[in-house]
C-alpha positions as CSV (number, residue, x, y, z in Angstrom):
1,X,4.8,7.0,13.7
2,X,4.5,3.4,12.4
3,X,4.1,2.2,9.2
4,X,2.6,-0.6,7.6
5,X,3.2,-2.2,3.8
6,X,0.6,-3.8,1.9
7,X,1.6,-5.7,-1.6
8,X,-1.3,-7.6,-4.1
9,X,1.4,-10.5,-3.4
10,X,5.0,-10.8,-2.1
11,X,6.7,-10.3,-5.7
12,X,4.7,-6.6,-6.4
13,X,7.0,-4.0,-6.8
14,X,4.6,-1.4,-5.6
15,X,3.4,-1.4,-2.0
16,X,0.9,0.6,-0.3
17,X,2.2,2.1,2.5
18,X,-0.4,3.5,5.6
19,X,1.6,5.7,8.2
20,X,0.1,6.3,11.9
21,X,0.0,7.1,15.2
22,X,-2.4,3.8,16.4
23,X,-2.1,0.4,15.4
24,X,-3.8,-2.3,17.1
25,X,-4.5,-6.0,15.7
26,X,-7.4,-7.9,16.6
27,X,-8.3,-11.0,15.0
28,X,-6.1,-10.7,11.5
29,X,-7.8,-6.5,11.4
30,X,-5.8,-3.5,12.1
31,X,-7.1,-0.5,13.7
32,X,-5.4,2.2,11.9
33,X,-5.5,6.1,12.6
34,X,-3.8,7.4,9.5
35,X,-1.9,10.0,8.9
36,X,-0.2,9.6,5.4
37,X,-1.2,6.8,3.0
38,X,1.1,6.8,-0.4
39,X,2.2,4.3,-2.8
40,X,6.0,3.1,-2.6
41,X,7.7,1.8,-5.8
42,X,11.3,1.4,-7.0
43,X,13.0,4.4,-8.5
44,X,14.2,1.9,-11.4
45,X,10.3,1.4,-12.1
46,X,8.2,2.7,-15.2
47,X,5.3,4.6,-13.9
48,X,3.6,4.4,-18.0
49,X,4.0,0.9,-18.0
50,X,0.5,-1.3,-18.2
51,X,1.3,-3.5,-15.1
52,X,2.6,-0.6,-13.0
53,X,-0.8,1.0,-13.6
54,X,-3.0,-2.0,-13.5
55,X,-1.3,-2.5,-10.3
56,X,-2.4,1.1,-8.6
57,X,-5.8,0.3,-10.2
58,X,-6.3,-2.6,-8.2
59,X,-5.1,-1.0,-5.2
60,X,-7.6,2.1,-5.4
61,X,-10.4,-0.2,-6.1
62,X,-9.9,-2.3,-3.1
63,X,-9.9,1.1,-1.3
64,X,-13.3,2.1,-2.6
């Protein structure tokens, strides 16, 4: 199983994580078979806070 972590940028707190069984890159595109996608964020973190929630927002959109 391999996992992959996707952030909006590289100071997000909350990451999108895919889990796997096939992973192959070609040309900056991954070709994922996924088993488990779930959203990683630190246990410190305020899950009713506006940017924590704008943030999952964004994400689901760019998974529409």
């Amino acid at each position: 199983m391999k996992r992959c972590f996707y952030g909006l940028n590289k100071n997000s707190k909350i990451k999108l994580v895919i889990e796997g069984d096939h992973f192959e890159k070609t040309v900056n595109i991954y070709d994922i078979t996924p088993k488990d996608i779930y959203f990683e964020i630190p246990n410190n973190a305020d899950i009713n806070d506006a940017l924590v929630k704008k943030e999952i927002i964004v994400f689901l959109s760019l998974l529409n």
